[in-house]
C-alpha positions in Angstrom: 54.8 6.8 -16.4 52.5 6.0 -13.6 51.1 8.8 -11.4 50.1 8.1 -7.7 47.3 11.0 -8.0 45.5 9.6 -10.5 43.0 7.0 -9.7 40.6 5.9 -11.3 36.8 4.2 -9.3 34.9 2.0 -11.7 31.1 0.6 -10.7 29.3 -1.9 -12.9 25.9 -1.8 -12.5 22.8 -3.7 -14.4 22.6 -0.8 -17.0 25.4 1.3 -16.4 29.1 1.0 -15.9 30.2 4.6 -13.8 33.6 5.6 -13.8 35.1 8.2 -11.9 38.8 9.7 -12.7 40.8 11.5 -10.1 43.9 13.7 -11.6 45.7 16.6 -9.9 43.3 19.3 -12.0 39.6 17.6 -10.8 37.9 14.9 -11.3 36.0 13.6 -14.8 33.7 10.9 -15.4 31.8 8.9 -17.6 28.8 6.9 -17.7 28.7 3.7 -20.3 26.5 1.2 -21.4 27.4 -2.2 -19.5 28.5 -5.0 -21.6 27.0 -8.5 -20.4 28.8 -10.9 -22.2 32.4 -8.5 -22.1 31.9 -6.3 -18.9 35.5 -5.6 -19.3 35.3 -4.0 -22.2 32.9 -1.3 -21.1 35.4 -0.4 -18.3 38.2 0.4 -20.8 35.9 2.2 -22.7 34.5 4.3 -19.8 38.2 4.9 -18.3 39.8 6.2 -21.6 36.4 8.5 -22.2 37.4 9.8 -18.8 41.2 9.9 -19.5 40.5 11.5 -22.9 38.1 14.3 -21.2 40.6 14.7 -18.1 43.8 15.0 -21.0 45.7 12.0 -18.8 46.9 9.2 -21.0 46.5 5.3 -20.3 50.1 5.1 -18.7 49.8 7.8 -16.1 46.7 5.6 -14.0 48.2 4.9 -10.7 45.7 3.2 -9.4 42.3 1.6 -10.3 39.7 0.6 -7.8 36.9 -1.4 -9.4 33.3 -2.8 -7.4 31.1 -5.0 -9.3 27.6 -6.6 -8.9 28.9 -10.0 -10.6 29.1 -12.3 -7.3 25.4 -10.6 -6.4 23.8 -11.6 -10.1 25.5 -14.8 -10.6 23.8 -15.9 -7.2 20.6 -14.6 -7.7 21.1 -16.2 -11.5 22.5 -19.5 -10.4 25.3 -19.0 -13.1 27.9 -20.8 -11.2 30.6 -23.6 -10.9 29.5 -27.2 -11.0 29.9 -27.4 -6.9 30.6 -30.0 -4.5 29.8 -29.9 -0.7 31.7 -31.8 1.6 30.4 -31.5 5.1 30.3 -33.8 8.7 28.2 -37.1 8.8 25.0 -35.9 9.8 24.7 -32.4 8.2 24.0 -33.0 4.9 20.9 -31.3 4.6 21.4 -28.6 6.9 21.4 -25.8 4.2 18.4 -27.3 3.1 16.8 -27.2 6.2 17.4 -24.0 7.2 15.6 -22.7 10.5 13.0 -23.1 12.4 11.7 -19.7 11.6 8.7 -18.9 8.7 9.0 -15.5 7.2 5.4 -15.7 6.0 3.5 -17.4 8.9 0.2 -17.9 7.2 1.4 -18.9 3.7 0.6 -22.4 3.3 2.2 -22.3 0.1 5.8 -21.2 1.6 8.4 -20.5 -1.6 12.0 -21.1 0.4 15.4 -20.6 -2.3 16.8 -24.0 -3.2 20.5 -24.3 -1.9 23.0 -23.8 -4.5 24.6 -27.2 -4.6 22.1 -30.0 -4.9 21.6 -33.1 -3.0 23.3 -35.4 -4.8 26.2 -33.1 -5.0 26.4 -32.6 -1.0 28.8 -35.3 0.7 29.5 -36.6 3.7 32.4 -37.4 6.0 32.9 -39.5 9.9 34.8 -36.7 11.6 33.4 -34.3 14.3 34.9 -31.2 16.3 33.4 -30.3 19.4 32.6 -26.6 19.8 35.6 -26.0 22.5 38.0 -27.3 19.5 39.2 -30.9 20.6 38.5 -33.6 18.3 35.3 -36.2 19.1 36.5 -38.3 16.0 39.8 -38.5 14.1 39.5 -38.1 9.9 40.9 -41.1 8.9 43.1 -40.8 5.5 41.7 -43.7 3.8 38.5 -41.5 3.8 40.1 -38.6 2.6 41.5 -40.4 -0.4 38.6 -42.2 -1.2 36.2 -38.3 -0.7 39.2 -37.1 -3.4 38.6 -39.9 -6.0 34.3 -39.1 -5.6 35.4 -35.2 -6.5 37.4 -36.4 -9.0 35.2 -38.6 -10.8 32.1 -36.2 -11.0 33.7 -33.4 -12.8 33.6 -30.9 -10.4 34.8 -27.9 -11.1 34.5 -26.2 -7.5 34.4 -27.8 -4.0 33.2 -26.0 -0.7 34.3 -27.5 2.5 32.4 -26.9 5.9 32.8 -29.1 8.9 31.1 -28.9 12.5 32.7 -26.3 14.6 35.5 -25.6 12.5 35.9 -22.3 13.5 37.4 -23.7 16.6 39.4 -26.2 15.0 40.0 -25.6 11.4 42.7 -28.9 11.2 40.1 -31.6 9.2 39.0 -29.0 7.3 42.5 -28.0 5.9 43.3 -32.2 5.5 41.0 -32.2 3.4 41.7 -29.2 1.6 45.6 -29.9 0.9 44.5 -33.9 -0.3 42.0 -32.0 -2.9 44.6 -29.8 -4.3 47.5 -32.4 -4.3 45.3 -34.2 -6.4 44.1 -31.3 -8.7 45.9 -28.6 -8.3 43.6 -26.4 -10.8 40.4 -27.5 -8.7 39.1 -24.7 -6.8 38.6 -25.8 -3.0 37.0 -23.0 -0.3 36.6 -24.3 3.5 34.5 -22.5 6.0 37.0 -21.7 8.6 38.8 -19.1 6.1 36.0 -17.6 4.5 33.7 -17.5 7.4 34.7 -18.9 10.8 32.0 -17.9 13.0 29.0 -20.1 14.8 26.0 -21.1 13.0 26.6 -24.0 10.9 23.7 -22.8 8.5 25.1 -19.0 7.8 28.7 -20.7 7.8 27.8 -23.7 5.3 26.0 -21.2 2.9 28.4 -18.7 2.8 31.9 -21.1 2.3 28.8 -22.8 -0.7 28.5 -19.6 -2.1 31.8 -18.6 -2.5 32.8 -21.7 -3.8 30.1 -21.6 -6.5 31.2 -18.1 -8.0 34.9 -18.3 -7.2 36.1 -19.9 -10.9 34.1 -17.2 -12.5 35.2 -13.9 -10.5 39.1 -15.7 -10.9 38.5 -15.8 -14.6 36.7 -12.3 -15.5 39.3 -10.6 -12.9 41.9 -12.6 -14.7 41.1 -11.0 -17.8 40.2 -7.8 -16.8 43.7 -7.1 -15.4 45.3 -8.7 -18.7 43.1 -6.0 -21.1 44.4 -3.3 -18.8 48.0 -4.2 -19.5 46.7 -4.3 -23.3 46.0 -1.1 -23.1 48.6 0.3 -21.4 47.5 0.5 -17.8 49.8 -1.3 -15.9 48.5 0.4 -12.4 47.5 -2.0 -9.5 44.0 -3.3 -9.4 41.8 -3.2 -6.0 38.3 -4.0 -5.4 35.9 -2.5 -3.1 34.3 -4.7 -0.8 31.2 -5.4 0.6 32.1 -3.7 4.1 33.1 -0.7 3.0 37.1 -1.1 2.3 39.5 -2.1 -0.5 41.1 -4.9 -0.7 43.9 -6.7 -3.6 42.5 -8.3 -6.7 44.3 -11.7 -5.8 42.4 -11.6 -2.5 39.1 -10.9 -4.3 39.8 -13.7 -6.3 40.3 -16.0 -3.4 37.4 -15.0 -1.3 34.7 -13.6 -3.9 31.8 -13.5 -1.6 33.4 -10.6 0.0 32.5 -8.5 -2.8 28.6 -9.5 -2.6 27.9 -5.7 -2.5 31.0 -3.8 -3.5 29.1 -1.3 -5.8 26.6 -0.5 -3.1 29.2 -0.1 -0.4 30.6 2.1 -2.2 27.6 4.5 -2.5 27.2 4.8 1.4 30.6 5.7 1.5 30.3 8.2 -1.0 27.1 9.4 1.3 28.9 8.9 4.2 32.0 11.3 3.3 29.0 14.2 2.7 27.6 13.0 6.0 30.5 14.1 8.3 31.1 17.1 5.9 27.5 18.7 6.1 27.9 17.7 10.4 24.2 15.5 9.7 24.8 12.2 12.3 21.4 10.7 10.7 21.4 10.1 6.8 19.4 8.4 4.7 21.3 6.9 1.9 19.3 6.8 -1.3 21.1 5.1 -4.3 19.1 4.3 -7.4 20.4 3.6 -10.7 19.4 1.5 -13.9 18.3 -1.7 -12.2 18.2 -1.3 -8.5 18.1 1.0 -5.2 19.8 0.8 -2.3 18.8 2.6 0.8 21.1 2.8 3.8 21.0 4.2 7.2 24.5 6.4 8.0 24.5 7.6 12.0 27.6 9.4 13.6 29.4 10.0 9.7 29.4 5.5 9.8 27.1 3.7 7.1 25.5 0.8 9.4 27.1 -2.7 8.8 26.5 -6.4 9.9 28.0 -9.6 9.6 25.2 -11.2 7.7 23.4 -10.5 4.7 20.5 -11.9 3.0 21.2 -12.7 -1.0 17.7 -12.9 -3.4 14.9 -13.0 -0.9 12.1 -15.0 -2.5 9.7 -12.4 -0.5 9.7 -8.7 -0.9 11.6 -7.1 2.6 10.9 -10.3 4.2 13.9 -11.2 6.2 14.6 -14.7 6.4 13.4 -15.5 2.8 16.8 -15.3 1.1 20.1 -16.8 1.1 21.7 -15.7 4.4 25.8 -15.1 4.2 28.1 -14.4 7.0 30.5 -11.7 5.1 31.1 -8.1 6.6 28.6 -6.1 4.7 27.2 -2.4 5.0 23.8 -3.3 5.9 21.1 -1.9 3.3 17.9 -2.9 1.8 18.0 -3.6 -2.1 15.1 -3.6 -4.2 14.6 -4.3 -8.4 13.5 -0.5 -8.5 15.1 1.5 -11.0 15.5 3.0 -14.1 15.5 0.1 -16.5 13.0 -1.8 -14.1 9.9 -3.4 -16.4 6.4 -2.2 -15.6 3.3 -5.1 -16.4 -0.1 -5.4 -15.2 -1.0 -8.2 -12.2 -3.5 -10.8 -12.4 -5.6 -8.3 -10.1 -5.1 -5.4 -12.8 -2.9 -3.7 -10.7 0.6 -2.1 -12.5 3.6 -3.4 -10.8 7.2 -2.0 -11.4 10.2 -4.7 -11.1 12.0 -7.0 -10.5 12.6 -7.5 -13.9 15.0 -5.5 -15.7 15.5 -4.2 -19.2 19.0 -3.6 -18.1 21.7 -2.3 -21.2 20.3 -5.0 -23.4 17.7 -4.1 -25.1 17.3 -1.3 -22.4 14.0 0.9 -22.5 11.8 1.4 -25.2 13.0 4.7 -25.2 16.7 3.9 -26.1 16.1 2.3 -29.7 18.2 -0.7 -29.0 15.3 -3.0 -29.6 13.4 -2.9 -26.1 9.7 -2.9 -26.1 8.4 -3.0 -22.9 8.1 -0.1 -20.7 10.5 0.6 -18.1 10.5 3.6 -15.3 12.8 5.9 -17.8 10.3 5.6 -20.6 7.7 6.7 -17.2 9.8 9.9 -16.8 10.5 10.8 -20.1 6.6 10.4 -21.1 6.5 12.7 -17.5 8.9 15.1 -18.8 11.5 14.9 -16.1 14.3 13.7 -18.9 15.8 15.7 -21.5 15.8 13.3 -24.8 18.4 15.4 -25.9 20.8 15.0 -23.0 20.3 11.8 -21.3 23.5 10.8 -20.2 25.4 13.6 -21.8 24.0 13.7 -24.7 25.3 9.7 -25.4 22.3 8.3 -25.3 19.2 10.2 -27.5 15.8 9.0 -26.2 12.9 8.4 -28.3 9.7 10.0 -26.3 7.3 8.2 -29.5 8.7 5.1 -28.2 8.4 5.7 -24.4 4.5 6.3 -25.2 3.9 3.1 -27.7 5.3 0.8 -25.1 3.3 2.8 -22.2 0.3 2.7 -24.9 0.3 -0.8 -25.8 1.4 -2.8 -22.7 -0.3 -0.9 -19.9 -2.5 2.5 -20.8 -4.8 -0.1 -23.3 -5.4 -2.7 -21.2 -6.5 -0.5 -17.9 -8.6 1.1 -20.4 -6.5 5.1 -19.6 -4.1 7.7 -21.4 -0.5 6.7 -21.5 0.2 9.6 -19.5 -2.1 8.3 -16.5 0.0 5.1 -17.1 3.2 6.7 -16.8 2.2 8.6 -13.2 0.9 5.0 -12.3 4.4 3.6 -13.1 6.4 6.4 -11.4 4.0 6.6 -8.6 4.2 2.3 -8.0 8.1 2.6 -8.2 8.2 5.8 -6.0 6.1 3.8 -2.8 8.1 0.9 -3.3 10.9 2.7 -2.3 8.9 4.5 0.3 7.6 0.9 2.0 11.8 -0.1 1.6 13.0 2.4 3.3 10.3 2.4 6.1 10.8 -0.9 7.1 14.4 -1.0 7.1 14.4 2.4 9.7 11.9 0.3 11.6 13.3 -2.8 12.0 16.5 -0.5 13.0 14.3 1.5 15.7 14.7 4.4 14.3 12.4 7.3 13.1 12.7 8.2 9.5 11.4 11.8 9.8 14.5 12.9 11.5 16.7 11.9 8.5 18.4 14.3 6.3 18.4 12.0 2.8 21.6 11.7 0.7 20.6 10.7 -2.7 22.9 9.6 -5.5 22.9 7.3 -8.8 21.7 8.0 -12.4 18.1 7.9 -11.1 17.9 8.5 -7.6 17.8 12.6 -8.1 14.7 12.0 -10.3 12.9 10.4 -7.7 14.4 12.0 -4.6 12.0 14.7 -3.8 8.8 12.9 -4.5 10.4 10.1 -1.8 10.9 12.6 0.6 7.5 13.7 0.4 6.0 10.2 0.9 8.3 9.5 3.6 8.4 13.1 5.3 11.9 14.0 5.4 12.6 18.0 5.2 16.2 18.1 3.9 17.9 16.0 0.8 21.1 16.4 -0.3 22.1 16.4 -4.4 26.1 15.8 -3.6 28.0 17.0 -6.8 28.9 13.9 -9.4 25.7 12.3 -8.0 25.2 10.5 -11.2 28.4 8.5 -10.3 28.3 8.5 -6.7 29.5 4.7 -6.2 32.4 5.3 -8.4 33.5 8.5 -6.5 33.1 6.7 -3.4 35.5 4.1 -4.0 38.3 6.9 -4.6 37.3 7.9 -0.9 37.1 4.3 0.6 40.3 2.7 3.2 42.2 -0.1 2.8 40.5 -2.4 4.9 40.0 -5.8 6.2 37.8 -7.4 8.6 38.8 -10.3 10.3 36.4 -12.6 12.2 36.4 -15.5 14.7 33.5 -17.4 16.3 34.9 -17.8 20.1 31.5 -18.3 22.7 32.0 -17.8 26.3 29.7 -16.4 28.9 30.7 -13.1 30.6 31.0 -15.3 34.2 33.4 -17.6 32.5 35.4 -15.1 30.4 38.4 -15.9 29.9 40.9 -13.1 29.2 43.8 -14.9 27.6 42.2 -17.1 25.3 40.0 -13.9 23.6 43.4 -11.9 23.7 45.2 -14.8 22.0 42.4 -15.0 19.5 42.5 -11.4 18.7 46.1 -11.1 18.4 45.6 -13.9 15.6 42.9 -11.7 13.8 45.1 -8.2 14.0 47.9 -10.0 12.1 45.7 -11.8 9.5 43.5 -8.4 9.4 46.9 -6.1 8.9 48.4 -8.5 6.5 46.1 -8.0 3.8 45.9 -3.7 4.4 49.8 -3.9 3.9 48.8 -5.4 0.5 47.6 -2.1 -0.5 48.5 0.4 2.0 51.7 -0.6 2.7 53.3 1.1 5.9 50.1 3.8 5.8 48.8 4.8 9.5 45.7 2.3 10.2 43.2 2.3 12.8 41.3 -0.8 14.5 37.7 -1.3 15.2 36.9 -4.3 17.5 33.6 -5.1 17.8 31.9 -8.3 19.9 28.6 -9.8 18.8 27.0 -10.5 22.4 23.2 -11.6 23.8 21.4 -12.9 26.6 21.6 -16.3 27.1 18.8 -18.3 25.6 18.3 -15.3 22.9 18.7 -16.4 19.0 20.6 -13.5 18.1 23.2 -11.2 19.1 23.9 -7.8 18.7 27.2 -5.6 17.8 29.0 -4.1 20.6 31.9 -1.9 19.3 35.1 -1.8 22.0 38.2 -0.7 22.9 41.1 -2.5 21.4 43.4 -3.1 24.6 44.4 -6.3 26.2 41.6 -7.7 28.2 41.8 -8.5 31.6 40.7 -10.3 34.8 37.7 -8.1 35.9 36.8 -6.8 32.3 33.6 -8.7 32.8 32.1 -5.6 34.3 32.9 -2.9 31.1 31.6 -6.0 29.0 29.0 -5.8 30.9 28.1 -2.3 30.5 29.5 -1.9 26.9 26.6 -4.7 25.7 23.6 -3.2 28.2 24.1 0.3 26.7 24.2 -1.0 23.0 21.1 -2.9 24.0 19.2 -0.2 25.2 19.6 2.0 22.5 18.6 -0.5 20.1 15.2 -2.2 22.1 14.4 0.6 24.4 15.5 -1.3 27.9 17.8 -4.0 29.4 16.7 -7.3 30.8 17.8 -7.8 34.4 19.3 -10.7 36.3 20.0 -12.6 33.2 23.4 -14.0 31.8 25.1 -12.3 28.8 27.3 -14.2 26.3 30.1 -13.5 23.4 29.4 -15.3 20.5 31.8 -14.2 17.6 34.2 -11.3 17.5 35.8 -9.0 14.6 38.5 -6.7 14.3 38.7 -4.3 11.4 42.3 -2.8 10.5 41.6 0.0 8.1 43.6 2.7 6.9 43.9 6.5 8.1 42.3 8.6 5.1 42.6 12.4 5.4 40.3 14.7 7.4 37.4 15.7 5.9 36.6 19.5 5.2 33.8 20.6 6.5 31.7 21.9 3.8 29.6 26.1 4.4 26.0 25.7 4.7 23.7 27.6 3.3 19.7 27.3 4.3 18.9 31.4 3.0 19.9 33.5 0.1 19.1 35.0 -2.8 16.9 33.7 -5.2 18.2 32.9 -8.9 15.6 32.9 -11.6 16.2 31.4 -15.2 15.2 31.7 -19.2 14.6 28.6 -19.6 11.8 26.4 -18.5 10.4 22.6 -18.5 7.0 21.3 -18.4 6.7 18.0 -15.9 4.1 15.7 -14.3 4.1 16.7 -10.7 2.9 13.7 -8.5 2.3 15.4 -5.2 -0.3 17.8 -7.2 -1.3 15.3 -9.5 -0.7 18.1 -12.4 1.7 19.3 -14.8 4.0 22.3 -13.9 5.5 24.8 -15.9 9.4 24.6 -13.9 12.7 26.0 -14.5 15.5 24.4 -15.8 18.8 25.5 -14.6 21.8 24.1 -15.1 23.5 22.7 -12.5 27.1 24.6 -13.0 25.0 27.8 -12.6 24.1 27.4 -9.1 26.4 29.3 -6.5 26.6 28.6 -3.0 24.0 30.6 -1.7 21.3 30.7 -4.6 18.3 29.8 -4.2 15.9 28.0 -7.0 12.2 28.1 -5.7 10.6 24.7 -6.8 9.2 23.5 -9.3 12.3 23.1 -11.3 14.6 20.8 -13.1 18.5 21.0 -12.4 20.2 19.5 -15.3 23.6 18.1 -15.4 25.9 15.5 -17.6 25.0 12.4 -15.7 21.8 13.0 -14.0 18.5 15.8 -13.4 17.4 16.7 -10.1 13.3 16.8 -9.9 12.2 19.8 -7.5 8.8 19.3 -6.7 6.7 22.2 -6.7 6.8 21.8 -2.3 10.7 22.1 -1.6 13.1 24.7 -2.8 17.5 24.4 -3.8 19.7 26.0 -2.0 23.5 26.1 -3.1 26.1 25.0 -0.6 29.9 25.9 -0.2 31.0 22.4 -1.4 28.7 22.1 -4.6 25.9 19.8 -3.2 22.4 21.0 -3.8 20.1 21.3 -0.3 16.9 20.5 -1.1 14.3 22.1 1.4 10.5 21.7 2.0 9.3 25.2 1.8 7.4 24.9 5.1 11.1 23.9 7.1 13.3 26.8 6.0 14.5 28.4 8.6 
């Protein structure tokens, strides 16, 4: 029989699939190997290792909340449906345009990404909207009938719909829509003013494309994963985490995929987030690294920071503007190929470089004897001596150290003429400042000052590589949360139900015209608390409403969060102030005597989760020493160190281990540096001081 108190969080990632299990006597987890062609299967078998270790059988699962990287990698793949676009006479090309704006301003050889639906495929219809709604020109049904037999006739599997302006007029859109499915019911059709009905015909064309191009294959793989489930006796409800930080129904994730662009990832910075507002620390650093990737995240005021646009495979490094921009809520991060699977090769300059490429599950690193032969960051540490080849992942994975140093040997250390351990510090090092440069430019471009970060750092890999980060970066104080190894999947277990509705609606502030925006955001409340009640049912729910304002004559606009009351004649003035403050905390100043404009609104409806405790800090107390000890590479001293190695269960709140050392645990091993120094806390975290800031 089901049990509402057990849940269960599951994370796919490129190497690993996490799972977390939450039953009335703790929590267990277990980390598995992901499955490419049957990612399905390595759920099940991750939830019944955890259900088996936790002594809960398949039945009792209440609930299972699942986030997944497939949207992301099938995009950045192009493993998608055979897609049509159907767009307005006249705007064919626009998502192959783009902007006006080069990212690179002196490369003459400018890479841009293709657009995911070719030419030939893009189509055109006579119909316009104007921007204030009203119709220009009619859609005539002869032309919809003669657009249905063209889709018909090319074998399309998937059709994306985007027409001028309709965000303020969604009626030619939905003709067309209905004629499609009449005609083929099994065809699957995605318009722009459902998925994303906000101004910018670029962002809104891409993002309707892109959900359109992966929505037959998230139906299908959520399709089966929900029927193995029932195979195996789970019959609990399904819910997905979503890219802005929420939950939301399976059948809804299957309608609008692209909302689930970075569902693992959001689920790590709320996972950071929760130890955020317990610790009292308003400015985090989010640091989550696993197999493939790393995330880094800024969290200010217990809130990871979100947007209503995201960039999808930039063609350039941290470039914005080089990738596939899509209007979807999204907790804002930077995401690099940096992490423990990530392949290391030599440049044309002789330089080593570390990423993108990934050796993923399969093969994996040389080091897992599953056929992999080139070397990979883990096969870096482990030549280092920050893994235990006994006890990587539990013990479930043995390593093969003779293999880490024949890939290292052959590939790298040869060729550059050095030893394979100068080859692995080159590796570690190369991967560690690629984080570093991440991480600075996304606090930059954010005005903020990284220094004064506290760092929260989760993920299979992100506690090896936390300290020396810190150093490089110069943030005092990290924070090792407990079940760091599988931070995403705990993170769903702590995420709301939650939906984010959105409208494109421009006025200027000395035109504003109260009863229109309230009408509008009346309309977004009840499609917003629609699908909550999916999964929260009656459940108390907050609401976040936020406008997306700028000067006029300004290309972009920034997020102003207000109150959520009925607006007004004379609300101009709080507008007003609301956007000038926002402004001035983000650029420094305000600009006088110039007009300010709404362009889009959104209103989040999210469920009431319970009050945080507030965890007891500890930053003194009494040292802990150990019998055993670890010999590791220490980058900052560019030496090996004789450390201890403590186990992780061992440390009390309170104790103190002086660096260097190694803190071992199932999923995961902290690094200490020889420079910073643990420190227990009350709620099993591990604070990580430099030696010079303890206080």
């Amino acid at each position: 029989m089901m049990n509402p108190n057990i849940r269960v969080g599951v994370d796919i990632g490129g190497t690993f699939t996490d799972v977390a299990l939450q039953y009335p006597g703790g929590l267990a987890t277990a980390k598995v190997l992901t499955n490419y062609s049957k990612p399905e299967q390595a759920i099940l078998d991750g939830i019944l290792k955890a259900a088996d270790a936790a002594g809960v059988g398949p039945a009792e699962i209440g609930q299972v909340i699942h986030g997944t990287t497939l949207v992301t990698n099938s995009l950045i793949e192009r493993r998608g449906a055979k897609l049509a676009f159907i767009t307005t006479e006249g705007f064919r090309d626009v998502v192959e345009m783009r902007s006006e704006n080069r990212f690179e301003q002196y490369d003459l050889n400018l890479t841009l990404p293709k657009p995911l639906v070719a030419r030939k495929d893009r189509f055109t219809m006579k119909e316009r909207v104007a921007a204030d709604g009203s119709v220009l020109l009619a859609l005539e049904r002869a032309e919809i009938e003669a657009m249905v037999q063209t889709i018909l006739d090319g074998g399309y599997e998937s059709v994306a719909i985007g027409f001028m302006h309709a965000y303020a007029n969604p009626a030619h859109e939905q003709m067309m829509a209905e004629a499609l499915k009449a005609a083929a019911p099994d065809l699957s059709v995605s318009i722009s003013s459902v998925i994303s009905p906000q101004m910018r015909e670029f962002e809104r064309f891409n993002t309707v494309i892109a959900n359109a191009y992966v929505q037959p294959q998230v139906a299908d793989y959520l399709g089966r994963l929900v029927a193995r489930l029932r195979d195996t006796e789970i019959a609990a409800p399904v819910f997905m985490m979503h890219s802005g930080g929420g939950l939301i129904s399976v059948e809804t994730a299957s309608a609008e995929p692209v909302r689930l662009l970075e569902s693992g990832p959001a689920g790590g910075a709320i996972f950071a987030a929760e130890f955020a507002r317990a610790h009292g620390l308003d400015k985090v650093l989010s640091f989550d690294m696993g197999g493939t990737t790393a995330k880094i995240c800024l969290i200010e005021d217990g809130r990871p920071k979100t947007a209503n646009t995201f960039e999808v495979a930039r063609t350039y490094r941290f470039k914005k503007g080089s990738g596939m921009p899509v209007s979807t809520p999204v907790v804002e991060m930077v995401e690099i190929g940096a992490g423990g699977g990530s392949i290391a090769s030599i440049d044309a300059m002789g330089r080593i470089q570390v990423g993108p490429r990934s050796a993923a599950s399969e093969p994996g690193p040389a080091c897992y004897q599953r056929g992999g032969n080139e070397p990979t960051v883990t096969d870096a540490n482990l030549t280092l001596g920050r893994l235990d080849a006994d006890n990587f992942a539990g013990g479930a994975i043995p390593l093969s150290r003779e293999l880490a140093l024949a890939a290292l040997d052959e590939q790298l250390a040869r060729k550059l003429d050095m030893p394979a351990a100068d080859a692995a510090f080159g590796v570690t090092e190369m991967v560690d400042e690629n984080m570093a440069n991440a991480a600075r430019v996304h606090t930059v471009e954010n005005g903020r000052d990284i220094e004064h970060f506290t760092m929260i750092a989760f993920g299979g890999g992100a506690p090896l590589h936390a300290c020396r980060l810190c150093e490089k970066l110069g943030i005092d104080s990290l924070i090792i949360p407990p079940g760091a190894g599988v931070g995403s999947a705990i993170g769903f277990l702590k995420a709301p139900f939650s939906y984010e509705a959105t409208r494109g609606l421009f006025q200027r502030l000395d035109a504003f015209d109260p009863a229109m925006v309230n009408a509008a955001l009346t309309e977004l409340e009840a499609e917003a608390r629609a699908f909550v009640k999916e999964g929260a049912g009656d459940a108390e729910t907050t609401i976040r409403l936020t406008a997306f304002m700028r000067y006029t004559g300004q290309g972009w606009e920034i997020p102003v969060v207000l109150p959520y009351t009925p607006f007004n004649d004379g609300d101009q003035t709080m507008l007003l102030q609301a956007f000038e403050e926002a402004y001035r905390n983000l650029f420094g100043r305000i600009i006088d005597d110039l007009p300010v404009e709404v362009t889009n609104w959104s209103l989040t409806v999210a469920s009431v989760l319970p009050d945080m405790d507030k965890a007891q800090r500890f930053l003194t107390g009494a040292s802990m020493d150990s019998d055993r000890s670890r010999e590791f590479f220490d980058s900052a001293l560019r030496k090996t160190v004789t450390a201890r190695e403590v186990d992780r269960q061992a440390i009390t709140a309170g104790a103190v281990v002086e660096g260097p050392a190694v803190i071992t645990e199932s999923e995961t091993s902290t690094i200490v540096t020889s420079g910073y120094s643990v420190i227990g806390q009350g709620d099993g975290s591990l604070l990580l001081l430099r030696k010079g800031a303890m206080k």
